[in-house]
C-alpha positions in Angstrom: 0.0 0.0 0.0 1.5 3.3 -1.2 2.5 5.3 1.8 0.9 8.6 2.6 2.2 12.1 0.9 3.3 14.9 3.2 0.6 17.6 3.4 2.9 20.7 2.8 1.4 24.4 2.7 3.8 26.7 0.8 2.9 31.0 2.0 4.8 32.9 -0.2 4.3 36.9 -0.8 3.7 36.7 -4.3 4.7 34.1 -7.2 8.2 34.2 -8.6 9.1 33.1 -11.7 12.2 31.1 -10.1 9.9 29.3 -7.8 7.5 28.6 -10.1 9.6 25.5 -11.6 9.9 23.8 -8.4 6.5 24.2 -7.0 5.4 22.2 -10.4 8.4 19.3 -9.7 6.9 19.4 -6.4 4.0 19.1 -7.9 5.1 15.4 -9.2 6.9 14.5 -6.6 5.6 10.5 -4.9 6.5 12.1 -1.4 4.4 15.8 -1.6 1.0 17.2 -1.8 1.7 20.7 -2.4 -0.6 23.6 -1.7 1.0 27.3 -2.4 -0.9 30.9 -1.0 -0.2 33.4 -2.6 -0.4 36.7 -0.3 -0.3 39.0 -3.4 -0.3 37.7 -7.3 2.2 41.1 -8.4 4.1 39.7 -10.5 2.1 37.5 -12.2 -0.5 40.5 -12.5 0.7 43.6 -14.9 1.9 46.6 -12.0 4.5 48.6 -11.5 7.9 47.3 -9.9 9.2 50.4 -7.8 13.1 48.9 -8.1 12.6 48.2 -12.1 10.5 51.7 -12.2 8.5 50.1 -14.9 5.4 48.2 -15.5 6.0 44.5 -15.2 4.8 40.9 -15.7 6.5 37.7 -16.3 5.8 36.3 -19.4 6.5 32.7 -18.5 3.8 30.8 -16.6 4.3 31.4 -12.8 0.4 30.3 -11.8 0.0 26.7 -14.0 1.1 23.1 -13.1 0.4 23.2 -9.1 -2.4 23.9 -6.7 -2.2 27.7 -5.5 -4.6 30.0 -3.6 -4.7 33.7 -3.5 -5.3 34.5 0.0 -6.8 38.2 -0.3 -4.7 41.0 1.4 -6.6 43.4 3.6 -3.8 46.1 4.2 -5.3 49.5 3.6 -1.8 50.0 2.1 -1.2 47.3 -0.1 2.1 46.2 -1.2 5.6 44.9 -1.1 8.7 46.6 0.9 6.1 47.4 4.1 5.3 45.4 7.4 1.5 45.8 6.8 1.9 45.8 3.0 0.8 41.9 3.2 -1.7 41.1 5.6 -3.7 38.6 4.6 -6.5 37.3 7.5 -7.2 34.4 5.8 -3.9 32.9 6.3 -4.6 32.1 9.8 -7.9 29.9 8.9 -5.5 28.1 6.1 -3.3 27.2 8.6 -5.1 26.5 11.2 -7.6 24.3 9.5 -5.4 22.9 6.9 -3.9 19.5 8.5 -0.5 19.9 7.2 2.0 18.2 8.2 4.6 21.3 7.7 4.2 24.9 6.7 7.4 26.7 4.7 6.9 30.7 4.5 8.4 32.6 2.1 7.4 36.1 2.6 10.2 37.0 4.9 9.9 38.0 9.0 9.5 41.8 8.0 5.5 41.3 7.3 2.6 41.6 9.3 1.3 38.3 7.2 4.6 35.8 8.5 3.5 36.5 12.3 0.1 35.6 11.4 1.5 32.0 9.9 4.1 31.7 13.2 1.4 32.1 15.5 -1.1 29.8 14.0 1.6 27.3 13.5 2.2 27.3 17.0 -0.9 27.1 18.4 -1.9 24.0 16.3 1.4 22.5 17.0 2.4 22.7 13.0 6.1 22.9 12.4 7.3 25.7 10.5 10.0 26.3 8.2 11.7 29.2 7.0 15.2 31.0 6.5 16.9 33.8 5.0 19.0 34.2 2.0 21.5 37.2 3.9 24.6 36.0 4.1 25.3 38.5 7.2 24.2 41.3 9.3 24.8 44.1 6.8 21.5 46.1 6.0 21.0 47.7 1.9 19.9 50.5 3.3 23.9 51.1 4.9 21.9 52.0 8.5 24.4 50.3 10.1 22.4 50.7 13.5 20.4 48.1 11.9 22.9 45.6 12.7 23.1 45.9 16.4 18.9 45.7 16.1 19.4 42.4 13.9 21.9 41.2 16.4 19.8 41.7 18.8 16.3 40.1 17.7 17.1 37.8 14.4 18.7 34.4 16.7 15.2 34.5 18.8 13.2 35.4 15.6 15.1 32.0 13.1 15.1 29.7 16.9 11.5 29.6 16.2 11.4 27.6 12.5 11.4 24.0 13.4 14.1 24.0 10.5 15.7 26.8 9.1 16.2 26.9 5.0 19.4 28.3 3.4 19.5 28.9 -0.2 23.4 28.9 -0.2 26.3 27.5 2.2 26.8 31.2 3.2 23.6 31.7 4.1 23.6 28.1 6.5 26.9 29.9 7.8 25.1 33.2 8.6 22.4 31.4 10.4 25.2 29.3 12.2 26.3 32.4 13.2 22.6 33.6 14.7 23.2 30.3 17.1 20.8 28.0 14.9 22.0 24.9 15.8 23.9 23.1 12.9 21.4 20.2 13.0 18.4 22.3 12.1 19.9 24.0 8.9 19.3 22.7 5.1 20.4 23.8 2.5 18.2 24.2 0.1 19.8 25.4 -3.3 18.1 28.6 -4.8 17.9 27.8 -8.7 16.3 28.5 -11.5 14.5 26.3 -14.5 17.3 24.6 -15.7 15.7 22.4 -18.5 13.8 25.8 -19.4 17.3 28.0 -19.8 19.4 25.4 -21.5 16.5 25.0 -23.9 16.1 28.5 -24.5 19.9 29.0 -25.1 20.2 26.3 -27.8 18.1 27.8 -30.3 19.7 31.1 -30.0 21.4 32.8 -33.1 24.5 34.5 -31.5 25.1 36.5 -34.4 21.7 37.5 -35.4 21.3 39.3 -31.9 24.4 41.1 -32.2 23.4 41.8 -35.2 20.5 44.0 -33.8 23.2 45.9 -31.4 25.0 46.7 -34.5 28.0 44.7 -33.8 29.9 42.0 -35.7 30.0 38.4 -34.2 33.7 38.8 -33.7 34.0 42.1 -31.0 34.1 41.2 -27.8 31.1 41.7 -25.4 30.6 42.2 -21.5 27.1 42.1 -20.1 25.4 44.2 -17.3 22.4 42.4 -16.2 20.5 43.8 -13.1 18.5 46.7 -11.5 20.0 49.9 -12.0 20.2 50.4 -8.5 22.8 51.7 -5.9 23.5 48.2 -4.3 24.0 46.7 -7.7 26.7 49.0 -8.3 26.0 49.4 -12.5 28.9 52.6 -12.3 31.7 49.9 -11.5 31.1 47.7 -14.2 30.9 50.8 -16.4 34.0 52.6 -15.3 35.7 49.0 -15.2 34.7 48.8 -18.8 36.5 51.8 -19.6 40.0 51.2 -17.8 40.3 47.7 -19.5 41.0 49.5 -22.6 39.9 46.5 -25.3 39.7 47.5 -28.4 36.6 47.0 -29.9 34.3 45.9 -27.0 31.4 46.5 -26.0 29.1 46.7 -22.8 25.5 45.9 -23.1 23.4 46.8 -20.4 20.3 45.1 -19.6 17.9 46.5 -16.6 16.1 49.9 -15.8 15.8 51.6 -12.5 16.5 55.2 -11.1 20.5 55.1 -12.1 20.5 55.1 -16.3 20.4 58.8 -16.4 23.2 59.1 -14.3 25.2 56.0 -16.0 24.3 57.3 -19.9 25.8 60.8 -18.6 29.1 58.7 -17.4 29.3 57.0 -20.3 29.9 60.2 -22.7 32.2 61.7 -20.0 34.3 58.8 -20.1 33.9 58.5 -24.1 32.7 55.3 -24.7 28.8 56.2 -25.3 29.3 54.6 -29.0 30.7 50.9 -27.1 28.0 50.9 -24.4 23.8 49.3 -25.5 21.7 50.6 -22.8 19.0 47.9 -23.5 16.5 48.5 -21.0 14.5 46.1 -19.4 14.2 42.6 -20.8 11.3 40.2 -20.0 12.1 36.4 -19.1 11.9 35.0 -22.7 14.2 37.3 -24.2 17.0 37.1 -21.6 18.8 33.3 -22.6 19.8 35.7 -26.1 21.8 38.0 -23.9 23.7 35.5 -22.1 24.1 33.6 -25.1 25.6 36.5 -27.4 28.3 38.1 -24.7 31.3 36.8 -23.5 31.4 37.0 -19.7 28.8 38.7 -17.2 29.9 41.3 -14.7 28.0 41.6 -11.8 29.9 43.8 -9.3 26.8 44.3 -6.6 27.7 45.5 -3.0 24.7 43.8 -1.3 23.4 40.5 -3.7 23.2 37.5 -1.2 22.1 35.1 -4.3 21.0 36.7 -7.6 20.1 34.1 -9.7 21.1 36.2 -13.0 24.4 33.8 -12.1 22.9 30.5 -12.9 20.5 31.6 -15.9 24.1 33.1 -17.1 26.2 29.8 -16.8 23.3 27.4 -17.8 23.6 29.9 -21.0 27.5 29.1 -21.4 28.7 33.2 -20.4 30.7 32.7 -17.7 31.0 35.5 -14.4 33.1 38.3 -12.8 31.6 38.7 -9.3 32.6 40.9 -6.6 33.2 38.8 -3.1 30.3 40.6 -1.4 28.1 37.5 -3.5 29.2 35.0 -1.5 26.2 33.2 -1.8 27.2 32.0 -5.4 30.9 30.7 -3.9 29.4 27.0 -4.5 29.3 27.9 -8.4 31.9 29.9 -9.2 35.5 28.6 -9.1 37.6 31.2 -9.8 39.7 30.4 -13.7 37.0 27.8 -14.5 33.6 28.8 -14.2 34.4 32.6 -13.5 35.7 35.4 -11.4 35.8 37.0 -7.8 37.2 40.2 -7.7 37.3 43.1 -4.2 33.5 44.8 -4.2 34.0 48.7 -5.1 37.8 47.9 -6.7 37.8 48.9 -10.3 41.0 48.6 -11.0 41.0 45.3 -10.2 37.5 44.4 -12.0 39.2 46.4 -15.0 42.5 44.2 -14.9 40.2 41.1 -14.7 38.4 41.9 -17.7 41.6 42.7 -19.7 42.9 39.6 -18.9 39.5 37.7 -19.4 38.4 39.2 -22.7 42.4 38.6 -24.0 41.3 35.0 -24.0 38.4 34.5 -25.7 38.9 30.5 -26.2 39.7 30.1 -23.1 36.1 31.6 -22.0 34.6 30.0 -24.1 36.2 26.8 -22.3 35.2 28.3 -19.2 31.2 28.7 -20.5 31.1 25.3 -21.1 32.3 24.5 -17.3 30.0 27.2 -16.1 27.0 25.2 -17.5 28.2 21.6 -16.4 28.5 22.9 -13.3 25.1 23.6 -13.4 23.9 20.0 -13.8 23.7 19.4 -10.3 22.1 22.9 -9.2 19.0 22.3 -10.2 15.4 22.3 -9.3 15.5 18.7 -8.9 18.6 19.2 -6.2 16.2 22.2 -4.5 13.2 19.6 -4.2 15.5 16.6 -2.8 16.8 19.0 0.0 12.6 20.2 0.8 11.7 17.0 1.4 14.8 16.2 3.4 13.8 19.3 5.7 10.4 17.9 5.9 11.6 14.6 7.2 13.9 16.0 9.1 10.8 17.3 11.4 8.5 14.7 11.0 10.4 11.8 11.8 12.9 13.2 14.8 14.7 10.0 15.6 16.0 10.1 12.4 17.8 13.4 12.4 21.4 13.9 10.8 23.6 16.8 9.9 22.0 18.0 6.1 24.7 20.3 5.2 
C-alpha cells in the first residue's frame, strides 16, 4: 500500500518566476501534496515594480502546473517593501484548519502576514520552516544601526522555525552564526529552470542578436544584467569597462531603474557612449539571447546574497566576474574555470580582470562550457530533494542527521 504524501502548505508573498519551476516538480513528486498561498499575485499580474520603475509581468507561466490559492490582502496599504503591506487574514484559517504536516513561508519575517503564519503554526502545533537568504548582518539601506537591532532580535526570531532553509552554504553559515543549531539548517539550493534555460539557449542565433546591437559576431562583449540600483553598483562595471582599454568591445546593459540617467551621462564623460547598449528592461523570454551573445557577465553588486542572473548566465555558457560581497554564489563559481571574484568597489582590479578575461576569448569559451556543467547538479531537482529532506527531518525526529 502506497505510503501517505506529506501535506505541505507553501505562504509565499507573491509568485516568482524562479519558484515557479519547483513548486510544479513538487507538484510530481511520490513524497508531496503541495498547496501554495499566494499573499499577493504582483508579478504575475501587470503593475508597476518600484526597483525596475517600470510596469511589469513575467511572461512565462508562474500560476499553471500546481495547486495555489490567492489568499486576499486586507492592508489598507497594499504592497511589497512594508510590514503591513501583506496582511492577509485568511492565512490564519488556512493554517489553522489545513492538516498539514509542515508549513514553509516565504514572505520573509519583515510582514505583518509571516507573524500571522508563526502564531497559527504554533498554536496547532504545526512545524514551520523558513530562512533567509542574507549571508550577514549588513543592511541595503547602509543604517548600520540596523545591525546591532538584527543582532539583537534575528537568533530569537530564526530559533522559532522547526528547520531553518538556506538557499546557499553562506547563508547556513550566517544562520550558524545567529546560534541555529547546525542540525536544524538545510540547504536548500536557490535555482532556476534549468531544463527551461538550457532550452532556450540552444536555439539562440548569437550573431543574429548582435546583429540587432550593430556589432559584428567577432567584438568582444561584456554584459550588465540587473537593477540599475545603488547596491548593484551598475557605475563599477561601467567605469571598469572603460580602464580595460579593449579594443573593440562592447558593454550591453540590460535593466532599468532610477541610475541610467546618471550611467548614460558617465558614459559620454568617459567616451565610450558609442561601445555601451543601454538595453533596458528585458522580460524572461528574451534574456537566454543575452547570455548567449556576450562573452562573460559582470555583476559587481555590494549587497546581492544570491542573484540568480548567475545561474541563468552559466546554464547559457557566459561565464561570471563577481565581486566577493556574492558570497552566496561561492558554490558555483570557481575562480579560472567557471568565473571570477574580484574586491566589491575595486575597479582597478574588475578592470584588470576583464583585460585579462576578454584577451582569452577561447579560453572563456572553455570556461562557459564549465559554467554550464557545473550547473547539472544545481538544479530544481537538487532544490526539491533537499525540501523534502527538511520535511523529514521534522516529521520523523529520531532520524535526524547533519543536512549540510
Amino acid at each position: 500500500m502506497a505510503k501517505r504524501r506529506y501535506r505541505v502548505l507553501f505562504v509565499c508573498s507573491h509568485p516568482v518566476q524562479y519558484a515557479a519551476a519547483v513548486f510544479r516538480l513538487m507538484a510530481q513528486h511520490p513524497k508531496l501534496d503541495i498547496q501554495v498561498a499566494y499573499c499577493s499575485l504582483q508579478g504575475a499580474e501587470s503593475g508597476l515594480d518600484p526597483e525596475f520603475g517600470v510596469e511589469v509581468k513575467w511572461d512565462v507561466p508562474l500560476l499553471q502546473g500546481y495547486s495555489w490559492v490567492h489568499i486576499p490582502n486586507k492592508s489598507p496599504r497594499p504592497g511589497l517593501g512594508r510590514f503591513f503591506g501583506l496582511f492577509n487574514p485568511g492565512l490564519w484559517k488556512l493554517v489553522s484548519a489545513g492538516g498539514y504536516d509542515a508549513v514553509l513561508v516565504h514572505t520573509g519575517y519583515m510582514y505583518a502576514s509571516f507573524w500571522m503564519v508563526a502564531a497559527a503554526a504554533k498554536l496547532h502545533g504545526t512545524p514551520m520552516l523558513f530562512g533567509t537568504d542574507a549571508v550577514g548582518l549588513e543592511p541595503r539601506s547602509r543604517n548600520h544601526w540596523r545591525i546591532w537591532i538584527k543582532r539583537m532580535v534575528l537568533p530569537t526570531v530564526f530559533r522559532m522555525a522547526t528547520v531553518a532553509l538556506a538557499p546557499s552554504q553562506a547563508s547556513a553559515e550566517y544562520l550558524g552564526s545567529l546560534h541555529v543549531a547546525r542540525d536544524r539548517i538545510v540547504v536548500t539550493p536557490f535555482v532556476v529552470d534549468n531544463d527551461y534555460w538550457l532550452s532556450r539557449a540552444a536555439k539562440v542565433d548569437r550573431a543574429m542578436v548582435r546583429s540587432t546591437w550593430g556589432l559584428p559576431d567577432g567584438q568582444p562583449v561584456v554584459l550588465f544584467c540587473a537593477k540599475l540600483q545603488p547596491w548593484k553598483r551598475p557605475q563599477d562595471a561601467l567605469r571598469a569597462f572603460a580602464k580595460a582599454g579593449v579594443p573593440d568591445a562592447h558593454l550591453i546593459i540590460v535593466g532599468e531603474g532610477p541610475m541610467r540617467a546618471e550611467l548614460e551621462f558617465q558614459a559620454k564623460t568617459l567616451n565610450i557612449a558609442e561601445r555601451i547598449r543601454f538595453v533596458g528592461f528585458v522580460n524572461q523570454t528574451e534574456l537566454p539571447k543575452l547570455y548567449c551573445s556576450a562573452d562573460v557577465m559582470v555583476l559587481p553588486s555590494e549587497y546581492d546574497a544570491c542573484p540568480v542572473v548567475v545561474c541563468e548566465a552559466m546554464l547559457c555558457g557566459c561565464p561570471v566576474i563577481l565581486s566577493d560581497k556574492i558570497r552566496g554564489r561561492s558554490e558555483l563559481v570557481r575562480p579560472g574555470q567557471t568565473g571570477f571574484f574580484y574586491p566589491c568597489g575595486d575597479v582597478d582590479t574588475l578592470a584588470e580582470t576583464l583585460h585579462r578575461a576578454l584577451a582569452d576569448r577561447k579560453k572563456l569559451a572553455q570556461m562557459g562550457e564549465a559554467a554550464r556543467n557545473r550547473m547539472e547538479t544545481w538544479s530544481p531537482r537538487e532544490n526539491v530533494e533537499a525540501h523534502v529532506r527538511a520535511i523529514e527531518l521534522i516529521l520523523h525526529q529520531g532520524k535526524r542527521t547533519t543536512l549540510l
